[in-house]
C-alpha positions in Angstrom: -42.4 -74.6 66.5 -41.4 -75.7 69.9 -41.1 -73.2 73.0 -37.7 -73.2 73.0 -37.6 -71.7 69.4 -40.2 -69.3 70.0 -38.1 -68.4 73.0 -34.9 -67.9 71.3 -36.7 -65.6 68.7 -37.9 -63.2 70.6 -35.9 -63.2 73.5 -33.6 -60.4 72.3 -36.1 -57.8 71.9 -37.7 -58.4 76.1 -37.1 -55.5 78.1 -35.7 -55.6 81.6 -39.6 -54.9 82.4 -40.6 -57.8 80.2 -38.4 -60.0 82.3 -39.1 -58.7 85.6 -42.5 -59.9 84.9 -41.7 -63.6 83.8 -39.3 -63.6 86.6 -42.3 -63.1 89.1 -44.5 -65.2 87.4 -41.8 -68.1 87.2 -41.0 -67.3 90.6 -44.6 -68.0 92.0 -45.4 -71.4 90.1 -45.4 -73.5 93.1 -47.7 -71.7 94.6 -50.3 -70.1 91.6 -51.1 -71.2 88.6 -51.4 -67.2 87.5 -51.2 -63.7 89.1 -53.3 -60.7 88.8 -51.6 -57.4 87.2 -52.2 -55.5 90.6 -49.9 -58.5 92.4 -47.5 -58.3 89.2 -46.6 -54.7 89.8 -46.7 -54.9 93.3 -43.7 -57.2 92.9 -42.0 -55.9 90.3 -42.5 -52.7 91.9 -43.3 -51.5 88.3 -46.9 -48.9 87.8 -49.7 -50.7 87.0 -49.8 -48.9 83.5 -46.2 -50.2 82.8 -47.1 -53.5 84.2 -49.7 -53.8 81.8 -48.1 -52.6 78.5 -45.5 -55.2 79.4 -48.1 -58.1 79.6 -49.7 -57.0 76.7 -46.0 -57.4 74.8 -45.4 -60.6 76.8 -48.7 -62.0 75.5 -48.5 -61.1 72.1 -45.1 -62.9 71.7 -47.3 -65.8 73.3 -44.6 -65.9 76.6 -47.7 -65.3 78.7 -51.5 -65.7 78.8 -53.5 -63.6 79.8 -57.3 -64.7 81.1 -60.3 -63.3 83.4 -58.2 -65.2 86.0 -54.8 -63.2 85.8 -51.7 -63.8 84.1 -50.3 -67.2 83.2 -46.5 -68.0 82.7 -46.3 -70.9 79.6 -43.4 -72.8 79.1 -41.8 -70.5 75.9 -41.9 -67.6 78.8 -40.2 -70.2 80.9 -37.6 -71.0 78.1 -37.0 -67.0 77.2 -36.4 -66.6 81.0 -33.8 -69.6 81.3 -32.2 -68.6 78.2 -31.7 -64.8 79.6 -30.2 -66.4 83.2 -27.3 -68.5 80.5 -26.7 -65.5 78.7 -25.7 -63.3 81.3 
């Protein structure tokens, strides 16, 4: 299954939280290759708690990985944020 259909799947059920996160992580790809869940929620101005539950979602719908290293964007997290942007 390509990103783009994982994407579409799941791209209904994100919360705003969900995409605040993928927007951050999209956001700081030119300069990271991932993000640690303190500088997450310090940029999505979201608790550290909340921050987490929504990486834990975002992982387990395989939009994000998470690693010792931080949190990595991967390119179906790319496609459910791009496919959010069209459809509003």
């Amino acid at each position: 299954m390509s990103s783009a259909e994982v994407a579409a799947k799941v791209v209904r059920d994100l919360e705003p939280e969900e995409f605040k996160v993928l927007n951050v992580l999209a956001s700081s790809l030119k300069d990271t290759e991932s993000l640690t869940v303190d500088h997450i929620s310090s940029k999505t101005k979201l608790h550290k708690d909340k921050a987490r539950f929504s990486i834990g979602k975002l992982n387990q719908m395989e939009l994000v990985i998470s690693t010792n290293r931080g949190v990595s964007l991967v390119s179906a997290g790319l496609d459910a944020l791009a496919l959010k942007i069209l459809a509003d």
